[in-house]
N, C-alpha and C positions, 0 to 999 in steps of 0.2 A: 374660773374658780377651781382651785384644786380640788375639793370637797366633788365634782362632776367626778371625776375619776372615779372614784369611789362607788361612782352610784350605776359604775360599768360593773355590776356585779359579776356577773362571765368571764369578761375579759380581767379583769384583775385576780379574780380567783387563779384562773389558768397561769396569769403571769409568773404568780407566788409558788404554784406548784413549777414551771418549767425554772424557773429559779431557782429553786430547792433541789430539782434534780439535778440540775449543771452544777450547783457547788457541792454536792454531795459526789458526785462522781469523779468530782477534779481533790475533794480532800479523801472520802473514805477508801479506807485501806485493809487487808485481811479479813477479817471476819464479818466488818462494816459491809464488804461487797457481797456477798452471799444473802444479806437479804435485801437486795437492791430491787431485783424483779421484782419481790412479794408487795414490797415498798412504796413503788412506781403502782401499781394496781390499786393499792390500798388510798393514796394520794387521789387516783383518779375515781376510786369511788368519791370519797371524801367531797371531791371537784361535783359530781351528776349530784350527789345530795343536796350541798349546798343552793346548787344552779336550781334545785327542784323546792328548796325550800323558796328562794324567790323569784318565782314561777309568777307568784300574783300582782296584779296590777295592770293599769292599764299600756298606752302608749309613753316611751319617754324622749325626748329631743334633747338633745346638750352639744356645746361647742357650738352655737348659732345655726341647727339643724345638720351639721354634719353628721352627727350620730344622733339615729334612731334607733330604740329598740322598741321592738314590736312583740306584744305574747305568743304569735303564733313563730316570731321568729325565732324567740326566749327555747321554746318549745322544738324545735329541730336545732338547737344548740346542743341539746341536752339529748337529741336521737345521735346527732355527729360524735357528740362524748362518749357515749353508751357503745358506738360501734368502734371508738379506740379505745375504749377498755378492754372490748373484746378480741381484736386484733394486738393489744399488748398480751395475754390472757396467752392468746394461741405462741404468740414469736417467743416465750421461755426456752421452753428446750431449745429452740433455734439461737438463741443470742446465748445459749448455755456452752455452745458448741468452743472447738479451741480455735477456731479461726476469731468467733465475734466472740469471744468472750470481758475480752480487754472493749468492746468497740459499743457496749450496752449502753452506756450513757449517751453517746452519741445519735446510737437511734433513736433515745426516747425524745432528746431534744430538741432533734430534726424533726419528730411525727409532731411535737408539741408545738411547736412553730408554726404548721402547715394548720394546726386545728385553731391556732391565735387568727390566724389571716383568715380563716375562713369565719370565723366570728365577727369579724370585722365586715366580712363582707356581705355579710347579713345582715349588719345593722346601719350601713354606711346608707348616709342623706345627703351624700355627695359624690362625684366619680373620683374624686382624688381620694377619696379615703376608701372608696371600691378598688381602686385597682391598687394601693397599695397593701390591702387587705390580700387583692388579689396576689401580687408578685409573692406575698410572703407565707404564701401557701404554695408558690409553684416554683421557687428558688429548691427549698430543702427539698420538695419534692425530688426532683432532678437527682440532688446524692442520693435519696433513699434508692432511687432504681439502679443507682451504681453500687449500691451501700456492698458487695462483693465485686471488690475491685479486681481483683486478680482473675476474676470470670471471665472469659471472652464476651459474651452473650450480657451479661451487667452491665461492661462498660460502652461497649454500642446501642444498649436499651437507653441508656443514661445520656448520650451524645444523641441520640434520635429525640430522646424526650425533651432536653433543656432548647436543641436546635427551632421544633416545633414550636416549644410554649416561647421565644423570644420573636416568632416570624408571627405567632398571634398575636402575640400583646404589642408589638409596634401596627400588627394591622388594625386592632383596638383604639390602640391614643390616635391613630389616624383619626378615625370615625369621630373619637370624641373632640378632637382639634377641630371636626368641623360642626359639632351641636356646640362648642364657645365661641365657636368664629360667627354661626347664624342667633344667636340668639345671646350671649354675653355673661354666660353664668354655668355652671357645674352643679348647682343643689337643688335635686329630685323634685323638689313642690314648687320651684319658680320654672324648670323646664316645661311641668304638665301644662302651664299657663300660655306660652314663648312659641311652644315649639308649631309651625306650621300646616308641616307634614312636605315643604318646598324639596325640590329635587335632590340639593345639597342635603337634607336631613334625611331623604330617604335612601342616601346613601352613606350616610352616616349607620345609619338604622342598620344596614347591609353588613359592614364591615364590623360593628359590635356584634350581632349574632354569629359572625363567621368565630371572631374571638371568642365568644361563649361555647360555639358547636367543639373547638377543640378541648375542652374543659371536660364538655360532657362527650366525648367521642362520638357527635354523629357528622352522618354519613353528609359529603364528603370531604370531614375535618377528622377523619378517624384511622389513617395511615401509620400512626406510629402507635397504636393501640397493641396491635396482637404481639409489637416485636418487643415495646415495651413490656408489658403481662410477661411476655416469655422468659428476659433477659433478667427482672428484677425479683428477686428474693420473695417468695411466696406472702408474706403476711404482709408485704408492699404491694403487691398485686392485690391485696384482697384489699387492703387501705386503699388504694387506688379507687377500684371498681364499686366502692357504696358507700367512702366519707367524702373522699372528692367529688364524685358525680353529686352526691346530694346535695353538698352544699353549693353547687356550681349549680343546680336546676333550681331551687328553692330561691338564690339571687338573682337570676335569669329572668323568672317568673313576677320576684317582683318589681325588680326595675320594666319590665314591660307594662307589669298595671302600673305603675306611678307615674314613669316617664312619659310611655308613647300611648297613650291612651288615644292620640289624635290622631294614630299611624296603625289603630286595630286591627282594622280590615286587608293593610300592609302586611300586618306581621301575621297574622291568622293565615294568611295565604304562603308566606316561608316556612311557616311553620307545618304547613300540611304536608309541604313537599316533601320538607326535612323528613318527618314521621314516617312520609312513605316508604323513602330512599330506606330511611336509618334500620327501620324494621327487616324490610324485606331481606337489603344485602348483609345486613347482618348476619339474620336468617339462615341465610343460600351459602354464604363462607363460612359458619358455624357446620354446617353438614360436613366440611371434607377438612375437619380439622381432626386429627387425629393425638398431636400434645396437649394432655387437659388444661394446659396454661391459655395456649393461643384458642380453644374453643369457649375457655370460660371469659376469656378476652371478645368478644364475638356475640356469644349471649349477651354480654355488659351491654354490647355496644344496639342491641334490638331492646333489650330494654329502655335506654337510655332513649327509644321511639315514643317504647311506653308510657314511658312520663310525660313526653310531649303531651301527650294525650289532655293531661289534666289542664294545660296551660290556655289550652286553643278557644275555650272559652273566656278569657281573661275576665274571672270572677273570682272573690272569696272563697264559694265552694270549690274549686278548683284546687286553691292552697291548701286545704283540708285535706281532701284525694291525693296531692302531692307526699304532703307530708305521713299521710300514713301509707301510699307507696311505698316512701321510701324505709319506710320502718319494717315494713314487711320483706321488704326487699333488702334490708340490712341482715335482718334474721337468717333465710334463707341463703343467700351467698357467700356469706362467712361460713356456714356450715357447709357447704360442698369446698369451699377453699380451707375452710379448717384440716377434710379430710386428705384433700390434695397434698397439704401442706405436712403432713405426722407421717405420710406416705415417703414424702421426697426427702425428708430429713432422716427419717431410718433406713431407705431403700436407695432411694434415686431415682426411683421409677417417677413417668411424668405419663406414658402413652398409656393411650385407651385400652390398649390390647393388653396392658401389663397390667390390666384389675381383673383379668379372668379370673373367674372363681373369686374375686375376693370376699363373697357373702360366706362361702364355707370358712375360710380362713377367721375372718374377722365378722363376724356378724353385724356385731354395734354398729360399726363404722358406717358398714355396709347400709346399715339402715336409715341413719343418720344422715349419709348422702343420698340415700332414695328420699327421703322426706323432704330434702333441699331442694331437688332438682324435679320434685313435681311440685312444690309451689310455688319453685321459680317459673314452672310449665301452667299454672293456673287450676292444677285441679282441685275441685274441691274433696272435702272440705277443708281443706288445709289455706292455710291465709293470704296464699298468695293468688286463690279465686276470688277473693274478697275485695283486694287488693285493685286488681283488674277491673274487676266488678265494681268500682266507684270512677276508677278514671274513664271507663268507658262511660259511665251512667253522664260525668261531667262533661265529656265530649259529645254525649248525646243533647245533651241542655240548650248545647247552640245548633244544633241541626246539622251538625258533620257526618252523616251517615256513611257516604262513599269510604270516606277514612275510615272509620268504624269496620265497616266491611272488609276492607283489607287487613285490618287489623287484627280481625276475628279469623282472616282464612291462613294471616300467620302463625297464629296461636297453634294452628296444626302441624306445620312447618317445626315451631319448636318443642312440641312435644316427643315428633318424631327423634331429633338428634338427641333429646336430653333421655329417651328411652334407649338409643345406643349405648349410651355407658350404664341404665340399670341391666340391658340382657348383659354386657360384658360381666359386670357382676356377678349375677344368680342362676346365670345358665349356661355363658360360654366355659367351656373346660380350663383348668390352669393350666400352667406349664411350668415347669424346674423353676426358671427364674423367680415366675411370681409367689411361689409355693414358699421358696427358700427364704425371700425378701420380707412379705408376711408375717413371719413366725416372729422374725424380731420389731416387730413393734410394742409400743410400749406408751401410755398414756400418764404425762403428769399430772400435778392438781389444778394447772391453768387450762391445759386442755380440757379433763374434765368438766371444771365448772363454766369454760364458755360454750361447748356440745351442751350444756345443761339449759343456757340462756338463749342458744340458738335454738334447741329442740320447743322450748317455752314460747318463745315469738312465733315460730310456725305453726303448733298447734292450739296456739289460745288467743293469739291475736284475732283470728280471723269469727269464733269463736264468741269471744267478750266484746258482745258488739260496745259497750261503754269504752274503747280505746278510740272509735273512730269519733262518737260523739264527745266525748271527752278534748281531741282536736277541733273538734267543731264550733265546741261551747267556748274555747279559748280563743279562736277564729276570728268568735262574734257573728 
């Protein structure tokens, strides 16, 4: 029935909007382009209102169960939207520039693209419509991280990134060639019934969590992580590091409760390893990274442990903890990649050592990214203790302790590095370079208002305990 389309509220919305931009940008001319950005921003409020007006309701299946939407899924549609408004928000001045000026449409419709597939891939009740979800979130991706061609370091971030996601997703249809070869179907609710747990399927099992671990950059599917971050254009790294991860864990999560419900104790035990590995050496190379791209690529990648966290009990509450992970974790990392980013677009500056003194110079900024980078570090009271503080309470549920443990003597680990760039700030001395570079900065009205929505997330999320129950009560 046509009429099913329709009742894809998200996905059709989005459509309308990324349609509107691409012919808007292929006909308007003069003075039409000047308010393209505002334009683009204004659309994708438009898009999170709407998606939040029909918020309610229960489960819906259409297309013979290929497409599910689910409320809690409905509900991190609308955190992945929220976090490319904000990321459109910061990339203004940057696509204002003379290089990308002509090139604005192109990246809106490339990032709109990546946020369609990943919609899809939330609600898919089949793997053919996951992974096509999937490719069409990790095609555009690939230009965005070249999206500066003429960059040395873009166009090898770009050939390191499409290389990867093509050696995953063929190690992926493997795995899934062989849950259709044992069992004779693709769609999520006759799987949980089929599936075994036989050798063949626990190696099927194997080879889709590898495809998933490159998604989410863990440890050891996370080699093209720091060169990518490095190579690609700052508000792509930030889009990277907390609309793709999220939407790649929140799918993860729930194709493991639908599908492998028979294979828990399977996957509960990958999954710890993963968490271990992912945490630690994140961790341990996050200490001797010295360009804030490949350190904040590193972080990503110990968080991206983090969330494991939530999953290892394969429960409801888990996806609660997930989802508001990542909303905390959108707030918070956009805002230290905000600051990086109005940094490297007026200056160039990228190393640690080049924000000496920058709290005299720039105070706000300064502060801004201290507020980011201790609640990306846990402390309270800011929300990113909170944050922690459910995935861990989640992974306590099932008795994971040992994990847990490790997990807690990381958290010192990353407080330590994320404290190297606040003393670089407020106590190590400038120097000419960074004194000079400083002075011209300069904040427009998308910067502003998304430092406003980041600063908001960090300090009242954690806060307004009704955000987390609010996930919960939509949970069910």
């Amino acid at each position: 029935m046509y009429s099913d389309f329709f009742s894809m509220h998200s996905e059709w919305a989005l459509t309308f909007v990324l349609l509107f931009v691409f012919f808007y940008d292929l006909l308007a001319v003069g003075r039409a382009r000047r308010i393209f950005h505002p334009l683009v921003c204004g659309l994708m409020s438009c898009y999170l209102l709407f998606s939040a007006w029909n918020l309610g309701g229960g489960q819906l299946s259409l297309f013979g169960g290929m497409y599910v939407s689910t409320p809690i899924a409905n509900v991190m549609k609308i955190i992945l939207g929220l976090g490319t408004l904000i990321v459109f928000l910061f990339a203004g001045e940057w696509l204002h520039s003379e290089e990308n000026r002509l090139k604005q449409g192109e990246f809106y419709v490339l990032v709109l693209s990546t946020l369609l597939g990943m919609n899809f891939m939330l609600s898919s009740g089949h793997f053919l419509l996951f992974f096509i979800g999937l490719e069409l979130a990790s095609i555009p991706m690939s230009t965005l991280v070249a999206f500066d061609k003429f960059r040395h370091h873009s166009a090898e971030a770009g050939a390191k990134y499409i290389l990867t996601a093509l050696f995953s997703s063929g190690l992926m249809l493997f795995g899934l060639s062989f849950i259709y070869g044992t069992t004779g179907t693709l769609y999520f609710s006759d799987l949980a019934l089929r599936l075994s747990g036989s050798p063949l399927q626990l190696l099927s099992l194997a080879f889709f969590l590898a495809g998933m671990g490159f998604k989410l950059s863990l440890v050891p599917f996370h080699l093209w992580t720091a060169d990518s971050y490095q190579g690609a254009p700052t508000p792509v790294a930030a889009y990277l590091s907390v609309v793709s991860k999220g939407a790649a864990a929140m799918a993860l999560m729930c194709i493991l409760m639908q599908v492998f419900p028979v294979m828990i104790q399977k996957w509960q035990l990958a999954l710890q390893v993963l968490i271990v590995i992912t945490i630690t050496l994140g961790n341990l190379m996050a200490l001797r990274q010295t360009d804030l791209k490949r350190f904040m690529a590193f972080s990503s990648i110990s968080q991206a442990g983090y969330i494991l966290l939530a999953m290892l009990q394969g429960v409801p509450s888990g996806q609660t903890a997930l989802v508001y992970y990542i909303l905390v974790y959108l707030a918070a990392n956009l805002a230290v990649f905000g600051v990086i980013g109005v940094v490297e677009n007026k200056t160039g500056l990228v190393e640690r050592d080049d924000y000496n003194g920058f709290a005299a110079a720039h105070p706000r900024l300064a502060f801004v990214m201290m507020l980011g980078l201790f609640s990306l570090a846990g402390i309270p009271p800011f929300s990113g203790f909170f944050s922690k503080f459910f995935v861990f309470m989640s992974a306590a549920g099932g008795g994971f302790y040992p994990i847990l443990l490790i997990a807690l003597l990381n958290t010192v680990i990353s407080l330590y590095y994320y404290l190297l760039l606040v003393r670089a700030m407020y106590i190590s001395p400038s120097d000419e370079k960074g004194a000079a570079g400083f002075s011209a900065l300069c904040l427009g009205w998308g910067d502003k208002l998304a430092f406003a929505l980041c600063l908001g997330g960090i300090l009242l999320l954690g806060l307004a305990g009704g955000v987390y129950e609010f996930i919960d009560m939509v949970n069910g």
